[in-house]
Backbone bond lengths (Angstrom), bond angles and torsions (degrees), N, CA, C in turn:
res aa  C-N    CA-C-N  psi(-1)  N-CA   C-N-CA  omega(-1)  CA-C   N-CA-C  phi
1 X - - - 1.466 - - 1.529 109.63 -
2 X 1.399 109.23 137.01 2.150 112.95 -177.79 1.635 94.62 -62.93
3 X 1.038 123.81 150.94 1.571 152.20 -176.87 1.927 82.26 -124.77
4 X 1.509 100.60 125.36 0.978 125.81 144.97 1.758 150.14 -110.72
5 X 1.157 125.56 71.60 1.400 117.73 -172.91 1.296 131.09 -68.27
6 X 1.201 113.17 130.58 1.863 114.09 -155.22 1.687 103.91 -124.37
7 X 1.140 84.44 107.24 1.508 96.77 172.57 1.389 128.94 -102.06
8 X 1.328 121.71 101.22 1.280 119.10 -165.35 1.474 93.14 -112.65
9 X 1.806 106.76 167.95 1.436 135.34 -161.52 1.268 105.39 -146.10
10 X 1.659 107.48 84.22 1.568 140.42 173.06 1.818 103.66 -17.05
11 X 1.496 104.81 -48.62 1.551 90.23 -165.28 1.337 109.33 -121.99
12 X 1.706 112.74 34.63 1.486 113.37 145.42 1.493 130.57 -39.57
13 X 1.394 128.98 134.26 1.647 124.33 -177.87 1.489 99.29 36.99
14 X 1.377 91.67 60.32 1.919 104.43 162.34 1.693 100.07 41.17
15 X 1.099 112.51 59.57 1.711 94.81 179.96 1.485 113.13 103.68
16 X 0.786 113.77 -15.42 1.457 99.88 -172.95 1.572 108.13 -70.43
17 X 1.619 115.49 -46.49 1.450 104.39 177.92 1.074 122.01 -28.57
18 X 1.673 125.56 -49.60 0.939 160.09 -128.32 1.434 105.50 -83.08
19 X 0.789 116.77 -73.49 1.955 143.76 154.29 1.167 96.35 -43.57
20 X 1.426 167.83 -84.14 1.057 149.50 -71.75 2.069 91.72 -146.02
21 X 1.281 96.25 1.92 1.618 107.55 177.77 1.278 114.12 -77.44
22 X 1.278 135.60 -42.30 1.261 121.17 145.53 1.144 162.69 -67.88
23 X 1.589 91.63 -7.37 1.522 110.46 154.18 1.486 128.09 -49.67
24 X 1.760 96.17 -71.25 1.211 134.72 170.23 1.705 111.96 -34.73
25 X 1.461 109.90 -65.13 1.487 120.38 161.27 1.779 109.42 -29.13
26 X 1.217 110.84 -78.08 1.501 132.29 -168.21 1.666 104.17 -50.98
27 X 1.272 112.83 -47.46 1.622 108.06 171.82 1.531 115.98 -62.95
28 X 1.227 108.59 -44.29 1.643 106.82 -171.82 1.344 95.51 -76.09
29 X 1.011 148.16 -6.68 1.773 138.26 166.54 1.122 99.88 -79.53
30 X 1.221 130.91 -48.23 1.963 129.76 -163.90 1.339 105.18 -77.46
31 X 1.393 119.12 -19.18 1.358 123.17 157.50 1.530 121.18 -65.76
32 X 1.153 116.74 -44.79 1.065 117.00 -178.93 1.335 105.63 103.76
33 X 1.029 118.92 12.30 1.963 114.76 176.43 1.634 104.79 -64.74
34 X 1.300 85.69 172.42 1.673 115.51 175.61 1.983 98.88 -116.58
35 X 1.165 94.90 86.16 1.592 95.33 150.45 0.959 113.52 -152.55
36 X 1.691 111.89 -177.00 1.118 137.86 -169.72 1.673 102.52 -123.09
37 X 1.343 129.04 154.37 1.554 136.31 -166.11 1.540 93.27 -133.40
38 X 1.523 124.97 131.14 1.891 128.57 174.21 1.563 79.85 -156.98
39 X 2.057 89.83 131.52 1.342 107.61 -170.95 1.913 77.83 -99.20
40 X 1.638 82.81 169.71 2.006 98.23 179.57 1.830 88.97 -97.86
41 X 1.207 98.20 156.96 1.553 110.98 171.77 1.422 111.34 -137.78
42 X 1.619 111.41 14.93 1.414 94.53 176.75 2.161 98.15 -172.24
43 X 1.256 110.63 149.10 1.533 110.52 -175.30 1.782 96.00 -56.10
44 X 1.255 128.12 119.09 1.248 149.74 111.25 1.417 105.97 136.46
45 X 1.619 114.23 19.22 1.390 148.96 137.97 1.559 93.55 -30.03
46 X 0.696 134.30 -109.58 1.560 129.34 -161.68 1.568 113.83 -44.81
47 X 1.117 125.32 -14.22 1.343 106.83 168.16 2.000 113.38 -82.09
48 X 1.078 107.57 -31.68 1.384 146.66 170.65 1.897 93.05 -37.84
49 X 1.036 99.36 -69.31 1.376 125.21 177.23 1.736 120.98 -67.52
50 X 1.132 117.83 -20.92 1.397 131.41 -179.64 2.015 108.52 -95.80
51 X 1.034 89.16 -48.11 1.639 95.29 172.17 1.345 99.30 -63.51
52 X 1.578 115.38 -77.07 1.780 105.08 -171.42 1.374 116.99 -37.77
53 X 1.668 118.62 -27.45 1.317 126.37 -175.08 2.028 118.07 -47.92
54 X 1.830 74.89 -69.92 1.205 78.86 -171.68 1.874 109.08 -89.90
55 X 1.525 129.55 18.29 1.325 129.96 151.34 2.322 113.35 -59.42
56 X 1.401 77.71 -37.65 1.563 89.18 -170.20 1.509 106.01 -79.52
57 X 1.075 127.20 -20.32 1.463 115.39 160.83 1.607 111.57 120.32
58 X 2.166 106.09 8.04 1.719 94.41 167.09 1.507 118.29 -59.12
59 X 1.111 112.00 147.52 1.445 132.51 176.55 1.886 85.10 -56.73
60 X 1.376 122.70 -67.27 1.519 127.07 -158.51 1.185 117.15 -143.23
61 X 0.952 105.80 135.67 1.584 118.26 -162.82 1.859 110.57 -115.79
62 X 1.306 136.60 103.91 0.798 146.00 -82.44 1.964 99.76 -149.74
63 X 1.309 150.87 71.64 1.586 145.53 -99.92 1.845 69.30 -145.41
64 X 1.691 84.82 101.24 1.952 77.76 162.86 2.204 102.43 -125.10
65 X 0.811 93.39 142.90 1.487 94.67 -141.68 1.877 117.87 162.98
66 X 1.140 104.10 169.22 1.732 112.86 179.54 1.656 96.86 -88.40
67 X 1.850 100.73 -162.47 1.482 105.39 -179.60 1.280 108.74 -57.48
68 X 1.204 110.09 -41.52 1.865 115.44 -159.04 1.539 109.76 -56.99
69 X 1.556 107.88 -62.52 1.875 122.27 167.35 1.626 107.84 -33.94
70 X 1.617 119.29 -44.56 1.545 124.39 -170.25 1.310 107.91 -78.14
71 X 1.788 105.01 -29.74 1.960 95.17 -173.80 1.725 95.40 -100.11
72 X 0.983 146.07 -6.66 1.248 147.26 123.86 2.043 120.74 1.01
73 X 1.715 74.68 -88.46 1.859 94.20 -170.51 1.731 105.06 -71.10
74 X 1.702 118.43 -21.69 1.389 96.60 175.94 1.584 105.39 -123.13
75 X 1.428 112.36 44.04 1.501 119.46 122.13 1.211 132.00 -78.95
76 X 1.702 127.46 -19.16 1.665 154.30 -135.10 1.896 71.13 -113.23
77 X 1.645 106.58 -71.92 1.436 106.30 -151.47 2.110 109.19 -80.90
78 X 1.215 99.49 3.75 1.656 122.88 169.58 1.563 105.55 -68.64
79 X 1.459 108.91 -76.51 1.484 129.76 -175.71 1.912 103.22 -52.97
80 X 1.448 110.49 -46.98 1.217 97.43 -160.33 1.638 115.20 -56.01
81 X 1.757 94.18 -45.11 1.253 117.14 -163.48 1.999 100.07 -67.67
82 X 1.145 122.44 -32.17 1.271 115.46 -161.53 1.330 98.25 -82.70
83 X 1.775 125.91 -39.23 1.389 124.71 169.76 1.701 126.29 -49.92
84 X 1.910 115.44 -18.74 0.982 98.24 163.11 1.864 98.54 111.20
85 X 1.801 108.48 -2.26 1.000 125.53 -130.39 1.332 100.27 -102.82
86 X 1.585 117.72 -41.96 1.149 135.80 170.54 1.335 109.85 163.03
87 X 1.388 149.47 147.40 0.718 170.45 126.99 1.883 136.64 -54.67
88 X 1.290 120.15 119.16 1.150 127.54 167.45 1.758 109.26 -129.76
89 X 1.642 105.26 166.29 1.129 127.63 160.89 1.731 105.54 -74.90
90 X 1.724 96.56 163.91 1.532 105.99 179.39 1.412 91.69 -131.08
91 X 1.271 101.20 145.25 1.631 134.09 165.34 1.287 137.51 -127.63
92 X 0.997 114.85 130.30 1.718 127.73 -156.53 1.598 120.84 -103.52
93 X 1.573 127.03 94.11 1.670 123.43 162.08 1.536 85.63 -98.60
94 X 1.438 89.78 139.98 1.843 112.37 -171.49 2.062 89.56 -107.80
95 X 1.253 94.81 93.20 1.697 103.10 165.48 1.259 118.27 -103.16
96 X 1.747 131.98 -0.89 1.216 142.56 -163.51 1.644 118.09 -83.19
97 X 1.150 118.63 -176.11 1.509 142.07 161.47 1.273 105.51 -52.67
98 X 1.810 111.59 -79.45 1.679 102.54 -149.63 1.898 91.77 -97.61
99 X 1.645 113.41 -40.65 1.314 140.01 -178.92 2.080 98.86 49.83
100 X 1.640 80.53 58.15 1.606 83.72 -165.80 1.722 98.62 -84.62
101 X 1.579 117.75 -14.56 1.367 113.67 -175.13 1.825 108.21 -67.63
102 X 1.288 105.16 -32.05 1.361 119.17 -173.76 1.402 119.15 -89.95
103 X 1.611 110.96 0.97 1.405 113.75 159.30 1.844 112.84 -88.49
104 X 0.988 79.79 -32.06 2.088 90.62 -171.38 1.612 100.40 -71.32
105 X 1.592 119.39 -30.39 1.558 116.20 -156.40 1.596 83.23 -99.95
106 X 1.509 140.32 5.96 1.434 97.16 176.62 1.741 109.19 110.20
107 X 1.660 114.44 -15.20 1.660 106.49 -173.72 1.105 117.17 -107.55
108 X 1.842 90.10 141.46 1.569 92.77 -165.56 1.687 116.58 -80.00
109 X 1.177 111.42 134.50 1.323 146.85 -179.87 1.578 106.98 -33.33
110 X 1.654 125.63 -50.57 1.312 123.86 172.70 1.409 119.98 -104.78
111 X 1.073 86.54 148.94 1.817 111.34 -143.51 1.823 99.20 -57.22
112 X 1.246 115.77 -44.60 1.904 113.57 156.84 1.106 121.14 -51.98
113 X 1.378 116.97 -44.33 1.359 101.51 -174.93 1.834 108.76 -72.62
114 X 1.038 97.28 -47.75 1.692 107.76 168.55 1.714 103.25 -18.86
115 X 0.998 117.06 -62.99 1.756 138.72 -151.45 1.577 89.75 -76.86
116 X 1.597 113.19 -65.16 1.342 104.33 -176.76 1.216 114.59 -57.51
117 X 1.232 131.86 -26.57 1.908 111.58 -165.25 1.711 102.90 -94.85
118 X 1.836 117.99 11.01 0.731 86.63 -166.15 1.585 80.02 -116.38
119 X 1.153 130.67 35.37 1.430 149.19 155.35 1.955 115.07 -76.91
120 X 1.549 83.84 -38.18 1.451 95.79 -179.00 1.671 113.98 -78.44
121 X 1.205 116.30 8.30 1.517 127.15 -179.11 1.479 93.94 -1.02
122 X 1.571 118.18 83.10 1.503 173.28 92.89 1.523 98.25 3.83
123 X 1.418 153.79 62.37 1.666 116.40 -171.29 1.535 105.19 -97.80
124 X 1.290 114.41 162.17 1.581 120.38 -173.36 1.581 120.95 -138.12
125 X 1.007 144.00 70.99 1.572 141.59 -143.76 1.626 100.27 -50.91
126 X 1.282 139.20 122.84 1.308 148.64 178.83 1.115 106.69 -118.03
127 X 1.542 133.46 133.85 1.227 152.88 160.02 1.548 119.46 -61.81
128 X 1.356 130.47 147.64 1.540 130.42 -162.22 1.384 93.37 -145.67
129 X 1.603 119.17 142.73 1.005 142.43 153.10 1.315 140.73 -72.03
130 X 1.278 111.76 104.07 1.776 93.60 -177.28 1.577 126.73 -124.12
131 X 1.386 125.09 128.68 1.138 135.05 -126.32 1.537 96.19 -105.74
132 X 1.047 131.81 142.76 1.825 133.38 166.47 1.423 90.40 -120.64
133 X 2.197 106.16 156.46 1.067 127.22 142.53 1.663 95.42 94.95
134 X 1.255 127.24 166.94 1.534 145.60 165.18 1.710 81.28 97.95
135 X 1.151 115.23 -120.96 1.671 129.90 173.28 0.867 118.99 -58.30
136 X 1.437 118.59 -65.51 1.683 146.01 158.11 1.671 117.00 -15.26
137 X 0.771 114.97 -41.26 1.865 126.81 -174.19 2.046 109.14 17.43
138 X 0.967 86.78 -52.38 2.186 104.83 158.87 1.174 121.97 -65.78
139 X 1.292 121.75 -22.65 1.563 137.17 -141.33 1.169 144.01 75.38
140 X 1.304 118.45 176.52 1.893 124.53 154.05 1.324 103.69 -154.70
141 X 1.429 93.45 147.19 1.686 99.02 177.53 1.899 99.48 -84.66
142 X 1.785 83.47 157.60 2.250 89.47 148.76 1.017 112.96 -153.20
143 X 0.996 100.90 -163.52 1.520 110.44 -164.95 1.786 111.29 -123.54
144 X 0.805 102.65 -61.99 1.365 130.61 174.00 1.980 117.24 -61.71
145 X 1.210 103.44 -71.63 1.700 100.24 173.16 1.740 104.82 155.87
146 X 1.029 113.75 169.41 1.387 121.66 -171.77 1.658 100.37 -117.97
147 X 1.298 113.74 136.49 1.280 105.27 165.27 1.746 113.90 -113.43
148 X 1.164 108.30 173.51 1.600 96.83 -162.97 1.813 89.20 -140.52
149 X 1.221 113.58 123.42 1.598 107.83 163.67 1.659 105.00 103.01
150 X 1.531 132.41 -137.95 1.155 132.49 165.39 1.237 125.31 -38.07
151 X 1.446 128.26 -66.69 1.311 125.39 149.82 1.348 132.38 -5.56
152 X 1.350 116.60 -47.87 1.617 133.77 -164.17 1.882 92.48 -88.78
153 X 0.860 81.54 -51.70 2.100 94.64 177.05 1.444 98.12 -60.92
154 X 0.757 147.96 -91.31 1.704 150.77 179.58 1.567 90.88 -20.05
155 X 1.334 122.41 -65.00 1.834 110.98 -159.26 1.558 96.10 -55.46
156 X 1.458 116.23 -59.86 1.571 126.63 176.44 1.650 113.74 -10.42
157 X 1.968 85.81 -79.43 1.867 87.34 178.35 1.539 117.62 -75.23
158 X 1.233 125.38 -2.86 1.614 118.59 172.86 1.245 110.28 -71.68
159 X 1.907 130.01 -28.15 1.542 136.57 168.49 1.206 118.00 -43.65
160 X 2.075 101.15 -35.28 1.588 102.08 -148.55 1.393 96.49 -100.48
161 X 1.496 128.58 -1.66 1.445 130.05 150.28 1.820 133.09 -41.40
162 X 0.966 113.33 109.47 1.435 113.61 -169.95 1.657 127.99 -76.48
163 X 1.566 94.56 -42.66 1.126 89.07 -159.77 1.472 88.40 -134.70
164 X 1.536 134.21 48.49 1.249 142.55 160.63 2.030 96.35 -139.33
165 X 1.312 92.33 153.38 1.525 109.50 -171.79 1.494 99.65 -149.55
166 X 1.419 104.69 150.37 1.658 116.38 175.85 1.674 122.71 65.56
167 X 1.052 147.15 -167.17 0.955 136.17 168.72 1.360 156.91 -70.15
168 X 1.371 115.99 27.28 1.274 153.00 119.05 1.541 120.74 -39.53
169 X 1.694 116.90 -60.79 1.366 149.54 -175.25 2.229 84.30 -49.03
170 X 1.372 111.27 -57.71 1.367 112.78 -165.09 1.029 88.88 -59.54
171 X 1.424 120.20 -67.37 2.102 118.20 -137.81 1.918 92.91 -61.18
172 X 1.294 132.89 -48.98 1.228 113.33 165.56 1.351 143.54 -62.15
173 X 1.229 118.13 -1.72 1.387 144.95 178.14 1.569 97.68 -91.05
174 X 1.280 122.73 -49.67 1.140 144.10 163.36 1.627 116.23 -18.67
175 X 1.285 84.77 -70.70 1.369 113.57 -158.53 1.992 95.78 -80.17
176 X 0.579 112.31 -47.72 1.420 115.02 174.32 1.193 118.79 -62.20
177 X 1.499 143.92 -22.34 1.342 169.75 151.72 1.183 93.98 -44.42
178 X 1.099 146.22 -35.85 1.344 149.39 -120.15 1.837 106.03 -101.45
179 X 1.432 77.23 -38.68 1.582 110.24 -175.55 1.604 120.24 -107.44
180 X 1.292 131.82 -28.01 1.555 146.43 141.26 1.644 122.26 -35.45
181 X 1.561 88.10 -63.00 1.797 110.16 167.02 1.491 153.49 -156.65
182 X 1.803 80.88 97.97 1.371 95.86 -157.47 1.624 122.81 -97.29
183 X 1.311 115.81 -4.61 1.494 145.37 -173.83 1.455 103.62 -90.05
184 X 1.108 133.37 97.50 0.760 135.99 147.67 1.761 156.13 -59.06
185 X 1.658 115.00 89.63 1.525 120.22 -132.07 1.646 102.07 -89.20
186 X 1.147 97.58 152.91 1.691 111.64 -175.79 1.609 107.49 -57.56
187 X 1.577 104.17 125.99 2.274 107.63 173.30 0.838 90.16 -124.35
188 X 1.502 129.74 167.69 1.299 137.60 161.02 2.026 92.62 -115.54
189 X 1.201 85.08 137.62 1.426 97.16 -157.43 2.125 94.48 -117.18
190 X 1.608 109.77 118.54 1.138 103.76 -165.53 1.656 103.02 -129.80
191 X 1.562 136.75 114.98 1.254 172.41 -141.53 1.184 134.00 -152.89
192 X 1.400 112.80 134.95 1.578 105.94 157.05 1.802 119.95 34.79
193 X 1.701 115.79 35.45 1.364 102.90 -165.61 1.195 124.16 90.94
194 X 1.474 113.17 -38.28 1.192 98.35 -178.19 1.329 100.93 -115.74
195 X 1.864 108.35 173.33 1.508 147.02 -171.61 1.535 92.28 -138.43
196 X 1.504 99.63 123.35 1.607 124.48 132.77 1.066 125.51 -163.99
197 X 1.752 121.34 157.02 1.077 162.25 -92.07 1.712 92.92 -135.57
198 X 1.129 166.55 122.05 1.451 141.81 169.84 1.983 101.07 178.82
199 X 1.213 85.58 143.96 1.863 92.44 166.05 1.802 105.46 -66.23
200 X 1.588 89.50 129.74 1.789 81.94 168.76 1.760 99.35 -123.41
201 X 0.665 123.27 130.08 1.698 123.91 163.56 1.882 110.64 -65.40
202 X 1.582 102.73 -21.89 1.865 91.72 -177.96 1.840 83.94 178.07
203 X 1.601 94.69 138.46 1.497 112.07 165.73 1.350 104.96 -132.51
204 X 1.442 123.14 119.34 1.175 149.28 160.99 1.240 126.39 -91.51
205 X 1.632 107.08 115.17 1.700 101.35 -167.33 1.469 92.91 -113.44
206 X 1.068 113.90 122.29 1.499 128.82 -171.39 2.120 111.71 -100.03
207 X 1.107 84.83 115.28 2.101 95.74 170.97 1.539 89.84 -101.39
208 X 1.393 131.26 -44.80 1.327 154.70 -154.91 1.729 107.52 -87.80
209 X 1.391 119.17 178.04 1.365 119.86 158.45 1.721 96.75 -109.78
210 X 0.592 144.87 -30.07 1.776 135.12 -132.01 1.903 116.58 -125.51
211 X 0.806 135.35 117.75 1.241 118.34 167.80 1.585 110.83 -115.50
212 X 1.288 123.55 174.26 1.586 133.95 148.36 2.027 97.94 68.99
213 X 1.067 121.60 5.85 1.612 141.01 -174.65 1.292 103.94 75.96
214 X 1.244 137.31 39.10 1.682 126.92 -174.72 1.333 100.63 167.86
215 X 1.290 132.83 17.16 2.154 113.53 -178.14 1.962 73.81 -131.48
216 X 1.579 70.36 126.06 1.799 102.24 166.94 1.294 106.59 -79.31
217 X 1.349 125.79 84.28 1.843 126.32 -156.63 2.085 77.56 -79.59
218 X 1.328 101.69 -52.67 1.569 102.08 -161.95 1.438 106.95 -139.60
219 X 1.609 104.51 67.94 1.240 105.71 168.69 1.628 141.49 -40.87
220 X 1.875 101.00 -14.93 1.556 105.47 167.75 1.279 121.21 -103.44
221 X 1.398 126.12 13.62 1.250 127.72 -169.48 1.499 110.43 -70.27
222 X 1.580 100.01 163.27 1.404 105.24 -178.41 1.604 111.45 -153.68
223 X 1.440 99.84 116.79 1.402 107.96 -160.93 1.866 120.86 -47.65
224 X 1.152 98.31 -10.80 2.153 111.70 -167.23 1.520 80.97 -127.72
225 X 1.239 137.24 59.14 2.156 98.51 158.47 1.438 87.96 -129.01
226 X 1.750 132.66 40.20 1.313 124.17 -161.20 1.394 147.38 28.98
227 X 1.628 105.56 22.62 1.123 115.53 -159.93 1.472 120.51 -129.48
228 X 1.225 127.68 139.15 1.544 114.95 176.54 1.544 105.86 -86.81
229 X 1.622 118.05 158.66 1.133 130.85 126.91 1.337 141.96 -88.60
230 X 1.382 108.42 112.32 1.406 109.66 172.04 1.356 117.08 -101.01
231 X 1.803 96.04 136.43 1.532 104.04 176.22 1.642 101.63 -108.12
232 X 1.426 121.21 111.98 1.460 124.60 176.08 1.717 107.98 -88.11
233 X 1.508 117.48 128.89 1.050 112.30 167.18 1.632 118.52 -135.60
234 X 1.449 101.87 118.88 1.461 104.49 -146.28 1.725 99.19 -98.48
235 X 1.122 105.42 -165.39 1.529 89.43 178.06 1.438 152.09 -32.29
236 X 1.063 126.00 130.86 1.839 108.69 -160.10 1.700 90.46 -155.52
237 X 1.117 107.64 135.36 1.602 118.99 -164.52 1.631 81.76 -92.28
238 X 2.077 96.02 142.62 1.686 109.00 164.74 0.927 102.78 -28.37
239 X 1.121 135.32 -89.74 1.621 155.56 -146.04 1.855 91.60 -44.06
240 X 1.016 146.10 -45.06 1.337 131.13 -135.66 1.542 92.69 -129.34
241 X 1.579 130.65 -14.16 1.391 108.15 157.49 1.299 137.25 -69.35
242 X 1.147 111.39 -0.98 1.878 102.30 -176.73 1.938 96.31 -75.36
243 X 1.841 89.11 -44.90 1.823 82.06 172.85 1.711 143.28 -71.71
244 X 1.493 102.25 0.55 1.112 129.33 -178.64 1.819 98.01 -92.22
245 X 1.262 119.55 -32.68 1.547 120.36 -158.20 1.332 97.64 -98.39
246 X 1.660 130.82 -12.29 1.000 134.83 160.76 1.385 118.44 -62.59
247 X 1.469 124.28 -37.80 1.529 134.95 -173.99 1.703 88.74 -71.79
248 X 0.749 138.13 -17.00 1.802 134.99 -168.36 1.957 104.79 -80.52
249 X 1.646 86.04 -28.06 1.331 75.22 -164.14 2.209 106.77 -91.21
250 X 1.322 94.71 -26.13 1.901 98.02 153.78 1.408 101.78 -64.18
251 X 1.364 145.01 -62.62 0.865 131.70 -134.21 1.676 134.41 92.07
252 X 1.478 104.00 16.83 1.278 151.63 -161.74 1.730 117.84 -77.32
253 X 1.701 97.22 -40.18 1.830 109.26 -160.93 1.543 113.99 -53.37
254 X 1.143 107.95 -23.24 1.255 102.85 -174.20 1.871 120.98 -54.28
255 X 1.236 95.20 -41.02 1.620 105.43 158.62 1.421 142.26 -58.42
256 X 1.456 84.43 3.29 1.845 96.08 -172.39 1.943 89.38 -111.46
257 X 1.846 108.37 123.51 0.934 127.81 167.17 1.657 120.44 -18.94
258 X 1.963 110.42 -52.12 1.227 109.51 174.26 1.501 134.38 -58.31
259 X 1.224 118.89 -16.74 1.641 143.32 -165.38 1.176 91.20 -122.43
260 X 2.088 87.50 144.44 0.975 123.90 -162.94 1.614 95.03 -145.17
261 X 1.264 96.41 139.09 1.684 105.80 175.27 1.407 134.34 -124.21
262 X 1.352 118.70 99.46 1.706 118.12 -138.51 1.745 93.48 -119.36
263 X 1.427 114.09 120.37 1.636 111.28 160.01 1.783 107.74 -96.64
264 X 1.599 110.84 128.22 1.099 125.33 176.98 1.434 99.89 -142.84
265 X 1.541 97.08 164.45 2.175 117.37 154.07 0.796 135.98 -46.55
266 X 1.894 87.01 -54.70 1.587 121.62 -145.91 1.384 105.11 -142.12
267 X 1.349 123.01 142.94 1.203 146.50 -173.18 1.519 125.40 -141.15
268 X 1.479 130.35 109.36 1.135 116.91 168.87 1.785 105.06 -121.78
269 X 1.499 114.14 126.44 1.624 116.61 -165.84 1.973 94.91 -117.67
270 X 1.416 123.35 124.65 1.433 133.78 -128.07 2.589 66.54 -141.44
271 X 0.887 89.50 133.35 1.500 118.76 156.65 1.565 125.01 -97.65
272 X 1.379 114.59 94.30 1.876 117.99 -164.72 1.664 85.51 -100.14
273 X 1.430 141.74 -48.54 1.094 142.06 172.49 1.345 118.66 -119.60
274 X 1.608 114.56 135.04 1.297 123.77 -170.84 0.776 123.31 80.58
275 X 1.644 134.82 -120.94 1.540 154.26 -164.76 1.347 118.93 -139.13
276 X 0.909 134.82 -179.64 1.978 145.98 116.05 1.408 123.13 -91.57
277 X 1.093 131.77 87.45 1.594 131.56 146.22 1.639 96.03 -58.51
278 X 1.737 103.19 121.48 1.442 108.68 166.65 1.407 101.99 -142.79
279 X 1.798 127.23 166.97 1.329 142.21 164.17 1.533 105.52 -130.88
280 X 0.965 83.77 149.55 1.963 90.34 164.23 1.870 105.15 -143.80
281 X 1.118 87.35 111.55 1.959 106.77 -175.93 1.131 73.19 92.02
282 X 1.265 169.29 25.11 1.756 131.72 158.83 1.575 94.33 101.36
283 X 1.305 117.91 -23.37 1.867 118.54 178.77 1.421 99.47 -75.60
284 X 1.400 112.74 135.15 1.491 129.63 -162.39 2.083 97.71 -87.21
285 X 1.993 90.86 107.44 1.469 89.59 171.61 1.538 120.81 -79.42
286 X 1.478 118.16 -13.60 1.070 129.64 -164.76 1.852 117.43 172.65
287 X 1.416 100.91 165.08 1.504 82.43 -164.92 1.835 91.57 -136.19
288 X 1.177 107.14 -11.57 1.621 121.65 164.79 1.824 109.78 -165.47
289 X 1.402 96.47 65.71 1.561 117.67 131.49 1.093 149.66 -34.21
290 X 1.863 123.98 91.70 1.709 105.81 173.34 1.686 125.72 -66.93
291 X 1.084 113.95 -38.25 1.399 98.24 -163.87 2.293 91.68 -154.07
292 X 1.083 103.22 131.23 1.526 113.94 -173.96 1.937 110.33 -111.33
293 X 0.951 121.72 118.81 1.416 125.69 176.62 1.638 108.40 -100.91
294 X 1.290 121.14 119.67 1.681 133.99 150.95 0.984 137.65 -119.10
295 X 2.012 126.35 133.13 1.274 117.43 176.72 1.549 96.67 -125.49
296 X 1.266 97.87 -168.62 1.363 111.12 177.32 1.812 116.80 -102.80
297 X 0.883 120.38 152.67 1.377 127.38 172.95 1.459 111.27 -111.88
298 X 1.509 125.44 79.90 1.471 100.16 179.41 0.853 111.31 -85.33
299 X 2.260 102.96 147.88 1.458 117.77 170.14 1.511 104.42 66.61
300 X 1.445 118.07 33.49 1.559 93.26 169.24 1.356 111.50 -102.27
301 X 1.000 120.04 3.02 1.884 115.03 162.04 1.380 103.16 -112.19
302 X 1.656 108.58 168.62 1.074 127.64 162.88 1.681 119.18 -116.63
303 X 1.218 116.13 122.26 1.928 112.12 -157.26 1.466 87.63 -121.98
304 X 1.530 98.97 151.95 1.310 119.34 164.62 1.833 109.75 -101.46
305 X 1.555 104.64 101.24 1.320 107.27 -177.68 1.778 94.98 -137.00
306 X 1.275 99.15 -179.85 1.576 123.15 -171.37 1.908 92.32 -102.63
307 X 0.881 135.50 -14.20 1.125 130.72 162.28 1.727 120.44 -43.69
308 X 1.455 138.18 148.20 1.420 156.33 -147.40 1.771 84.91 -128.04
C-alpha cells in the first residue's frame, strides 16, 4: 500500500494551511490512504521533514502549502534522492498565495480534488532547477523558476503586505516596484554559446509558467522538456512599464521590442552594475547578488499531477 507523508505549513496564505487541515485530513481518510500529517513550526522545517521523509522509506511525500512550503520539501526530497539516501515522489495541495508551481505542474486548485488525484498516484517525471551563488554558494533546487531583478523586488514588497494575500498582494507590490526599481542595471547574460552585455530590468528563468499568481513569465513552458525559459527584459523606461507588465498578465510580452525569449539548460547571470536581487519559488536567494548560476535537472523528481 503507497505511504503518504503530508507536510503541511500552518501559516501558508496567512492561514490558510491552517484551516484547510481538516479538510485535507477528512479527505485522505474517505480515501482510504495510508498517511501520516507533520505540521512545520519553523522556516526550513519542512525541508528538514521531507528528506527524513523520504530517508525513511514514504512512497510520497506530500507539500500542502504555497511556493515556499513546495520549494522547501523538494529541496528535502532533491538532496535525499541525489545522496543515494532514499527517494520519494512529491505531491502537491496548493494552500498558498501565488501556488504558481502547482498551476504549471498540473494541480488541481480545490482542495478535494487535490486529495483525489493524489489517490490516483498519476506519476509524471518533472525537471528541477538548481540555483548557485547569492546565499546559495552550494545551491538550492526549484521548482518553479528564479526571478532575477524586478521580479525579485515585487516578491520582496508583496511579503511586506499585511493585510492583502494572493494575487492582489502582487499587482500592488507591482505597482510599487514601479517606482523602487526602475533603472535598469548592466548583466552580462551567458547561454547557449552565447555572452551579452545589456541592461535588464528582470530575468526570469522559468521550469514553471506562472509567477506572482497571474504574470505569464513563460506562457510556453513545460515542466519535463529539460529546458528553461527565459524571459529577458531589458531596458524599459518608468513611464512604459506598467504597460509592459500588463502584457505579462495575457501572456503577450513577447511582442514587445524590449523582451526576449530564450529556451536554454544553463544559465549563468554576471552583475557589471549594481547588484542581483533574486528569488527562486518567491524564497529570497539574495537581495544584492554578484553573479547567479542555473541548470536544469531533468526528470529528477517524480510528481503526482494530472498532467499527460
Amino acid at each position: 500500500m503507497i505511504r503518504y507523508y503530508v507536510i503541511v505549513n500552518p501559516i501558508s496564505g496567512r492561514g490558510t494551511g491552517e484551516k484547510a487541515y481538516p479538510l485535507i485530513e477528512q479527505q485522505l481518510k474517505l480515501l482510504n490512504l495510508d498517511f501520516k500529517i507533520a505540521r512545520t513550526n519553523a522556516p526550513g522545517h519542512a525541508m528538514q521533514l521531507a528528506e527524513a521523509a523520504a530517508v525513511s522509506g514514504w512512497d510520497v511525500v506530500v507539500a500542502v502549502g504555497g511556493d515556499g512550503t513546495l520549494n522547501e520539501v523538494l529541496n528535502g526530497l532533491v538532496r535525499a534522492a541525489l545522496s543515494g539516501a532514499g527517494r520519494a515522489a512529491l505531491g502537491v495541495i496548493s494552500v498558498g498565495r501565488g501556488n504558481d508551481f502547482g498551476y504549471g505542474a498540473g494541480v488541481p486548485v480545490d482542495i478535494k480534488v487535490a486529495c483525489a488525484a493524489l489517490a490516483t498516484n498519476h506519476r509524471h517525471l518533472i525537471d528541477i532547477g538548481q540555483v548557485r551563488g547569492g546565499d546559495y554558494p552550494d545551491g538550492r533546487y526549484f521548482g518553479n523558476g528564479v526571478g532575477i531583478g524586478f521580479d525579485a523586488v515585487v516578491g520582496f514588497e508583496a511579503l511586506k503586505l499585511k493585510l492583502l494575500r494572493g494575487f492582489p498582494s502582487y499587482i500592488v507590490a507591482a505597482l510599487r516596484t514601479i517606482y523602487l526599481y526602475s533603472r535598469a542595471p548592466k548583466m552580462q547574460l551567458e547561454f547557449n554559446g552565447e555572452s551579452i552585455i545589456q541592461p535588464c530590468l528582470m530575468v526570469s528563468v522559468m521550469n514553471g509558467r506562472r509567477m506572482g499568481g497571474g504574470f505569464m513569465m513563460a506562457p510556453n513552458s513545460k515542466i519535463d522538456d529539460g529546458l528553461f525559459d527565459l524571459c529577458i527584459a531589458g531596458d524599459i523606461k518608468q513611464a512604459a512599464i506598467l504597460g509592459v507588465m500588463l502584457r505579462f498578465l495575457k501572456g503577450t510580452q513577447a511582442e514587445h521590442p524590449a523582451i526576449r525569449m530564450v529556451r536554454t539548460n544553463h544559465l549563468t547571470v554576471t552583475a557589471i552594475q549594481s547588484s542581483l536581487p533574486a528569488h527562486a519559488d518567491g524564497e529570497t536567494l539574495c537581495t544584492a547578488g554578484d553573479r547567479l548560476e542555473m541548470q536544469v535537472l531533468p526528470g529528477m523528481l517524480e510528481m503526482i499531477t494530472l498532467l499527460e
